[in-house]
Residue frames relative to the residue before (quaternion, step in Angstrom):
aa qw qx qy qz dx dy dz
X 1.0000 0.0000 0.0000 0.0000 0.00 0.00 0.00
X 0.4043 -0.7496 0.3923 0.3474 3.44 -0.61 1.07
X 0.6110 -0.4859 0.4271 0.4562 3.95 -1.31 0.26
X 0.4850 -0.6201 0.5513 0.2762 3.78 -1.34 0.58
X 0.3993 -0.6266 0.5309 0.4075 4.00 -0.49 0.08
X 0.5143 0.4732 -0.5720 0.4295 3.46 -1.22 0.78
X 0.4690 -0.4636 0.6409 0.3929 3.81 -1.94 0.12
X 0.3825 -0.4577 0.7708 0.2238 3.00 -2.31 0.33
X 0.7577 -0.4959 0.2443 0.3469 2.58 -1.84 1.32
X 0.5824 0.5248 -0.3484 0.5139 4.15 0.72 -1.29
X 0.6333 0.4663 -0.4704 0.4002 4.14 0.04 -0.77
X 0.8480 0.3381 -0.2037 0.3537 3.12 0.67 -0.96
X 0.4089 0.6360 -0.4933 0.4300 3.31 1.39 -0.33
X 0.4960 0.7705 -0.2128 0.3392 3.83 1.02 -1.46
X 0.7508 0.4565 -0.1366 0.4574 3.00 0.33 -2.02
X 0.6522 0.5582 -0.3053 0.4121 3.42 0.91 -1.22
X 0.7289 0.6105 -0.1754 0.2555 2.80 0.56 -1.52
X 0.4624 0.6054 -0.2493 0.5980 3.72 2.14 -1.41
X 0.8332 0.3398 -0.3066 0.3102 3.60 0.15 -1.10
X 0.4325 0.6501 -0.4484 0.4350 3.50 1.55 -0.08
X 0.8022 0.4169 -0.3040 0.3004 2.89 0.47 -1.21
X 0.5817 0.6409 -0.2461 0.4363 3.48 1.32 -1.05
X 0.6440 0.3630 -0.4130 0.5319 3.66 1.29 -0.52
X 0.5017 0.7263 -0.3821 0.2734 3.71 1.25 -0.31
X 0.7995 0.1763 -0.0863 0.5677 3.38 1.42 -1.13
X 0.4826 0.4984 -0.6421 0.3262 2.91 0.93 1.16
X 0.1664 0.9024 -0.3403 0.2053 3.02 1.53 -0.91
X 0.8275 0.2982 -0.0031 0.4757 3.25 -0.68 -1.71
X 0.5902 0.4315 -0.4233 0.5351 4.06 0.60 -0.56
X 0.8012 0.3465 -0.2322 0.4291 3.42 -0.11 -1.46
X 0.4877 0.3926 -0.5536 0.5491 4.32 1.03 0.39
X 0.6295 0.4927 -0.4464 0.4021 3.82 0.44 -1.14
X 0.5796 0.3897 -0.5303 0.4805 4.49 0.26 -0.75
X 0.7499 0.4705 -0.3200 0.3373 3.17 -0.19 -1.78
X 0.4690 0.3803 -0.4516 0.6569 4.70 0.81 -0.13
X 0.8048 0.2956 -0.4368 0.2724 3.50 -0.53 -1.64
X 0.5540 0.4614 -0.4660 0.5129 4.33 1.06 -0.80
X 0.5295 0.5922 -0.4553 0.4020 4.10 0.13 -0.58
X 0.7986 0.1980 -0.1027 0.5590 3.74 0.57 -1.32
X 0.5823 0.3901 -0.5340 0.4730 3.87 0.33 0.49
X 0.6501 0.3113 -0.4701 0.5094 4.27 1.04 -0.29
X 0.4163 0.6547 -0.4827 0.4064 3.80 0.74 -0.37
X 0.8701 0.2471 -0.2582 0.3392 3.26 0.29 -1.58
X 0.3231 0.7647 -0.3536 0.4311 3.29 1.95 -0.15
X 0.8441 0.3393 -0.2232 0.3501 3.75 0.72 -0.90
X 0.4523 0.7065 -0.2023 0.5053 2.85 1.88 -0.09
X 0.7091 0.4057 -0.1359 0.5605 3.52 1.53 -1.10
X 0.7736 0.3203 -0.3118 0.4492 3.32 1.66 0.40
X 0.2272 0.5834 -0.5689 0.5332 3.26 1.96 0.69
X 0.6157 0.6140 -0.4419 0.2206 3.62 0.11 -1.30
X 0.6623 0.5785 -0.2103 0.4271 2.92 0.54 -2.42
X 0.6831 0.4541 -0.3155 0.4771 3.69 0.22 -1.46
X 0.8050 0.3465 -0.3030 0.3742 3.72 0.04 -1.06
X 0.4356 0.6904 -0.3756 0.4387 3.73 1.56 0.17
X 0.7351 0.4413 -0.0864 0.5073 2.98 0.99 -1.80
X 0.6967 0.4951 -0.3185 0.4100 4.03 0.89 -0.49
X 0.5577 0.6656 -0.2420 0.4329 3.12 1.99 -0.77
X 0.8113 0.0830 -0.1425 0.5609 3.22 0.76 -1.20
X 0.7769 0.2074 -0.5149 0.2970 3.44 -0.08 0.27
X 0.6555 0.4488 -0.2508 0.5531 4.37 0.85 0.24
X 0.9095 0.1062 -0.2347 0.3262 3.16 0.74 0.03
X 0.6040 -0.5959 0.2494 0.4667 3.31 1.52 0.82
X 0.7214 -0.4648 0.3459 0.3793 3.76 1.06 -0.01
X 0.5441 0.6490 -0.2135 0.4871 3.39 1.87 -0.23
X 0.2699 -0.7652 0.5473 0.2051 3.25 -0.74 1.16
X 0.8472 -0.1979 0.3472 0.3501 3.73 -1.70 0.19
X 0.3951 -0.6062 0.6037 0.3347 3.77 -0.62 0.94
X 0.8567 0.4903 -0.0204 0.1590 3.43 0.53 -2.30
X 0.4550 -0.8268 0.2602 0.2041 3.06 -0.29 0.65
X 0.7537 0.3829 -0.1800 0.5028 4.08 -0.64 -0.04
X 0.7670 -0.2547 0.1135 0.5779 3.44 -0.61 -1.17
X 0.5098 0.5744 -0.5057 0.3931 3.73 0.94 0.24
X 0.6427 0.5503 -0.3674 0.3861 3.44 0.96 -0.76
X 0.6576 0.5399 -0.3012 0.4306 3.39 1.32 -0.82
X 0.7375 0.4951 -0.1872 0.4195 3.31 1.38 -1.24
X 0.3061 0.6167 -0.6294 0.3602 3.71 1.47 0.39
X 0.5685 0.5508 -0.4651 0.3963 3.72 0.13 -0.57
X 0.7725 0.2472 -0.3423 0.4742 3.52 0.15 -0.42
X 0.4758 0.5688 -0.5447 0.3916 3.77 0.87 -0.59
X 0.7390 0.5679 -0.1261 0.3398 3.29 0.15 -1.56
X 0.2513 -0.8107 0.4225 0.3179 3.56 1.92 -0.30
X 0.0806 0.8520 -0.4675 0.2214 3.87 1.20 1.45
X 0.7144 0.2716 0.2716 0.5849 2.66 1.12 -1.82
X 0.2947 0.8037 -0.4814 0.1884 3.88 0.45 0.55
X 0.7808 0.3585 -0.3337 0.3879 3.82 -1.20 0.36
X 0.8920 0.0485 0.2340 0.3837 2.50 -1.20 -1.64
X 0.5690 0.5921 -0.1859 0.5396 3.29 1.39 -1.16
X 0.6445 0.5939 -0.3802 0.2957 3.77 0.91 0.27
X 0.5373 0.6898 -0.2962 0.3843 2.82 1.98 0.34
X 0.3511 0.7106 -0.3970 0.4628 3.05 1.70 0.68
X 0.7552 0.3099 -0.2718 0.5097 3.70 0.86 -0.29
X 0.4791 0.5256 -0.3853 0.5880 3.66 1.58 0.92
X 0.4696 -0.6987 0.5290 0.1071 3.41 -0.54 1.80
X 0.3199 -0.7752 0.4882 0.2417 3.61 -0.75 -0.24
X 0.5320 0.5323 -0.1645 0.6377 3.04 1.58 -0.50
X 0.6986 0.2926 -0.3501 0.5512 3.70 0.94 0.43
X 0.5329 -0.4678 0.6550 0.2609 3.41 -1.71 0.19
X 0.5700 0.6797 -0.3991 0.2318 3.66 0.82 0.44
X 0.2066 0.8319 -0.5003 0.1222 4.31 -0.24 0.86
X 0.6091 -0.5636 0.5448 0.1205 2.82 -1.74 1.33
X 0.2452 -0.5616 0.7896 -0.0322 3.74 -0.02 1.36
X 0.3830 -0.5644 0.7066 0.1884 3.01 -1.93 1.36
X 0.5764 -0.6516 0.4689 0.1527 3.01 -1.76 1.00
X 0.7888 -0.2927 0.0762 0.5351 3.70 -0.66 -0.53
X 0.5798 0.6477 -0.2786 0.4084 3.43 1.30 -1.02
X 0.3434 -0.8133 0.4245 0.2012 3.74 1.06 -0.54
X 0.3106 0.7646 -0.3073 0.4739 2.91 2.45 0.81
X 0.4190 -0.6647 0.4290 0.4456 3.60 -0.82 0.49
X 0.7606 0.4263 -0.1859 0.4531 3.78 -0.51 0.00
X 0.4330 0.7657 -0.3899 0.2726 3.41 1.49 -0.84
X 0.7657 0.4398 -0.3373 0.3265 3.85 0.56 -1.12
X 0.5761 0.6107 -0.3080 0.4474 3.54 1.60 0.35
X 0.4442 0.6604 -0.2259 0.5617 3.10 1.72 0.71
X 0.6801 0.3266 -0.3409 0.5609 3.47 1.28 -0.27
X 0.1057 -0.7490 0.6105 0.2350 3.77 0.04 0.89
X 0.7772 0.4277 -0.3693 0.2769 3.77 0.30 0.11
X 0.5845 0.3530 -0.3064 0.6632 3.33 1.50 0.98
X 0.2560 0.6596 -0.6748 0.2098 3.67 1.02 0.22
X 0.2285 -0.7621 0.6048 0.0345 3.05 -1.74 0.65
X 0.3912 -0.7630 0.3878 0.3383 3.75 0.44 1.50
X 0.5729 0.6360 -0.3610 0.3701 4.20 1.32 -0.70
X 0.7424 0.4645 -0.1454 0.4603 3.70 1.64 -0.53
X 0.6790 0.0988 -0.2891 0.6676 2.89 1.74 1.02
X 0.3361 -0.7947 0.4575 0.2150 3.12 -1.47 0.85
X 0.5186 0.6356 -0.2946 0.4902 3.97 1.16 -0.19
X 0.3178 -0.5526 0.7496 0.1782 3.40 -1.17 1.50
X 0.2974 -0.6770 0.6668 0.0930 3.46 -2.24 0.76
X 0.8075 -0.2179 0.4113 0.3624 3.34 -1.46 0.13
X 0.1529 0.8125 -0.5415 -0.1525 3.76 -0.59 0.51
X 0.5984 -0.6971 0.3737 0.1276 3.12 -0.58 1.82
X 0.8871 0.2705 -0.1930 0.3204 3.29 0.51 -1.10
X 0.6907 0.2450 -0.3646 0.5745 3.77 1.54 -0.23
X 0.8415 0.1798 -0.3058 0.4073 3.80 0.52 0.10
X 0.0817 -0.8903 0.4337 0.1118 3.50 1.15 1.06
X 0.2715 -0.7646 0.4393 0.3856 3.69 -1.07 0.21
X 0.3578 -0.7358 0.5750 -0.0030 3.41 -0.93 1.40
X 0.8085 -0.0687 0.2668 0.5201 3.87 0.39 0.01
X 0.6140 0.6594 -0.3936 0.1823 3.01 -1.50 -0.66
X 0.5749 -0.4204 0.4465 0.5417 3.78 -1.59 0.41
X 0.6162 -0.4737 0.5885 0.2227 3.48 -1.39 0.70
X 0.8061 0.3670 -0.1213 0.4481 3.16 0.31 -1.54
X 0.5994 0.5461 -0.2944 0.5057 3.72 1.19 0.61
X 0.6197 0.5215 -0.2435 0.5336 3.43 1.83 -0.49
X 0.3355 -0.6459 0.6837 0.0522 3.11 -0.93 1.07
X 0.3049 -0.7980 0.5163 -0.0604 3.50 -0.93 1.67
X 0.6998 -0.0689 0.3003 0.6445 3.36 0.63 -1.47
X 0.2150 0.6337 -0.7431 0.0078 3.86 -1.94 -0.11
X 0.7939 -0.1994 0.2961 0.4923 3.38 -1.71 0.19
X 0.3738 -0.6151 0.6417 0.2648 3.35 -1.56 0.42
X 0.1425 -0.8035 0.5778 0.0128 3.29 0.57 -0.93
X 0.4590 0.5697 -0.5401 0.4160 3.48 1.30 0.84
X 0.7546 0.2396 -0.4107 0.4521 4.04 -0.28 0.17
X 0.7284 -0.0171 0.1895 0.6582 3.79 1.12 0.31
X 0.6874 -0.4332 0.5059 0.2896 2.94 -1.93 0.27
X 0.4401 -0.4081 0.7373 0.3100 3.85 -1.04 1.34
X 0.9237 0.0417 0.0201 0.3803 3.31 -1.21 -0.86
X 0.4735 -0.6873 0.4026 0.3759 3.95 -0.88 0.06
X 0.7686 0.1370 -0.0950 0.6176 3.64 1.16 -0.39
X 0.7705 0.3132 -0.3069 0.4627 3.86 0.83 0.59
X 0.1326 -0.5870 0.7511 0.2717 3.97 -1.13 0.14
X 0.0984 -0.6012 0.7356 0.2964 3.56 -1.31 -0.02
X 0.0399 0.7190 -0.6844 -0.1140 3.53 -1.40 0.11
X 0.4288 -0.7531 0.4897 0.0956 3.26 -1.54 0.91
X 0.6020 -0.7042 0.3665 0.0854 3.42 -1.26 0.99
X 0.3871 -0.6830 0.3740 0.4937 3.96 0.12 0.53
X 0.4360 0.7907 -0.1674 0.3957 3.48 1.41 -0.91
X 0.2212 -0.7774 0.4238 0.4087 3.56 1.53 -1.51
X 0.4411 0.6882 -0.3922 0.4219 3.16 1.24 0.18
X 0.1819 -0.8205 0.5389 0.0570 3.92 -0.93 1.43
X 0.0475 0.7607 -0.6455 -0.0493 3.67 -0.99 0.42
X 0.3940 -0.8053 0.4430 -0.0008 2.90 -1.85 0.15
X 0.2702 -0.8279 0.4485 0.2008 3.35 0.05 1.51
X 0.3027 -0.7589 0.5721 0.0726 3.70 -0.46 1.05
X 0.3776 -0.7781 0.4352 0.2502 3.80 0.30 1.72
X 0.5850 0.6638 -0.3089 0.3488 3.64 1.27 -1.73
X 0.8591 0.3683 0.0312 0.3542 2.58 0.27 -2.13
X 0.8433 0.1748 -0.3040 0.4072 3.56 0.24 -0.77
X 0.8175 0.2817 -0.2103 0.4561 3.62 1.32 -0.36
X 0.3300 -0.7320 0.5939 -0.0509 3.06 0.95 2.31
X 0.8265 0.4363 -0.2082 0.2885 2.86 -0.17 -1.95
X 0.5583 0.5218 -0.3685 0.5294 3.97 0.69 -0.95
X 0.7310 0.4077 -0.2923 0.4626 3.83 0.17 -0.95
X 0.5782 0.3903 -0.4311 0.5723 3.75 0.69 -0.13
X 0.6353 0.6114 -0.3167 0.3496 4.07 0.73 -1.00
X 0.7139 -0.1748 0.2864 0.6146 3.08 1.22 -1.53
X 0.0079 0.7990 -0.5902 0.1147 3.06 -0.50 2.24
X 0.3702 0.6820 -0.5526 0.3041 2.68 0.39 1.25
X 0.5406 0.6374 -0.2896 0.4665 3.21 1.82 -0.41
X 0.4906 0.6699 -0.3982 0.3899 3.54 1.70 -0.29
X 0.6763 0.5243 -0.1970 0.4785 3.44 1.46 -0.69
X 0.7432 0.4875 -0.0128 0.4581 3.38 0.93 -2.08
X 0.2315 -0.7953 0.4322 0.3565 2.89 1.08 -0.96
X 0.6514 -0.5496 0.3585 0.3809 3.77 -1.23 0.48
X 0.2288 -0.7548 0.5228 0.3236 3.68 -0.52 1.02
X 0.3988 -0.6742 0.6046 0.1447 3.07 -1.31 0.85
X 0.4982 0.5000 -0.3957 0.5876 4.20 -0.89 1.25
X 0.8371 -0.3217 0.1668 0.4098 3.25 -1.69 0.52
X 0.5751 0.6555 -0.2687 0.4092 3.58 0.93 -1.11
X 0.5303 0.6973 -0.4185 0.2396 3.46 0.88 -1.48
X 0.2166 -0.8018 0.4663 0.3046 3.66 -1.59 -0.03
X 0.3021 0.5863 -0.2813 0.6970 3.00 2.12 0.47
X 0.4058 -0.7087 0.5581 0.1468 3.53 -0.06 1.87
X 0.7612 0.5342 -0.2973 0.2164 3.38 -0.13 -1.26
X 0.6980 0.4728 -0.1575 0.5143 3.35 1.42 -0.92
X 0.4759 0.5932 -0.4556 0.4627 3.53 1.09 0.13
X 0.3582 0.7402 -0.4004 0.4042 4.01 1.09 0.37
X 0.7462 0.4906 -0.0664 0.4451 2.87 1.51 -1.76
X 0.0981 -0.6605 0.7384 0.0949 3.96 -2.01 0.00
X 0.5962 -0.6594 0.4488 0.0917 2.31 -1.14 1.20
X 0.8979 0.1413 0.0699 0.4110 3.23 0.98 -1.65
């Protein structure tokens, strides 16, 4: 008797079974673009805090950095109306679940205007801390300014970027340069590295978070 047209139950069990796998190894590439595009706009907002905090420095503010510290130090830019609207999405990570709900005005950026309800969830970027590691001089391009917070989790899953006074952005590579920290304390593989005095990455202990 000749075969009916259609699969037996096993052809198809098969078929299924090929595309699992095939979404399996794509899988892990197509998560790796979608991180590696996460940390090239990350470091993108970072390289336009810079620019802005270049331009407020020397022509509005006499060359003087930010009394405040953490995310106030970052958010003088918007006090100061550096950085204002739309354009406040520059201090929102992508790689976080963090946003700047508009404030009472119903303005974009607006809820970064009450400094006495800031909320540390409406920005992602640790700042400058003014009061234990104040900046005092120095090569520009030696000052650490701002990087990931890295306070509800890891900004990114295997990098912090952090940004230069200079405007200049780099990137701490979790894998690669802080083997050693991830063998120390893998928990940070999850939690991410805290960023601030705590930090194990000397350089970033400059910074607050809040």
């Amino acid at each position: 008797m000749p075969r009916q047209g259609g699969f037996s139950l096993i052809e198809i069990l098969v078929v299924i079974t090929i595309i699992g796998l095939l979404m399996t190894l794509a899988f892990g590439p197509v998560q790796n673009a979608l991180e590696a595009g996460r940390v090239t706009k990350c470091k993108a907002n970072l390289a336009g805090i810079g620019k802005s905090f270049i331009i407020y420095r020397n022509q509005r503010n006499k060359g003087r950095w930010p009394e405040e510290s953490g995310m106030r130090f970052l958010l003088t830019l918007v006090k100061h109306k550096q950085i204002e609207g739309k354009d406040c999405e520059v201090f929102l990570c992508p790689g976080t679940a963090d946003r700047n709900d508009t404030g009472p005005s119903g303005e974009d950026g607006s809820s970064y205007d009450d400094w006495d309800n800031l909320d540390s969830a409406t920005i992602s970027y640790a700042g400058r801390d003014q009061v234990n590691a104040p900046i005092r001089g120095g090569n520009e391009s030696d000052l650490i300014i701002a990087s990931d917070d890295n306070e509800f989790g890891p900004n990114h899953k295997h990098a912090v970027n952090y940004l230069y006074a200079d405007g200049s952005v780099r990137t701490f590579d979790m894998e690669v340069n802080g083997a050693e920290i991830l063998k120390d304390f893998p928990e940070y593989e999850k939690q991410g590295m805290p960023i601030g005095p705590d930090c194990p990455f000397e350089p970033l202990r400059v910074l607050k978070v809040d």
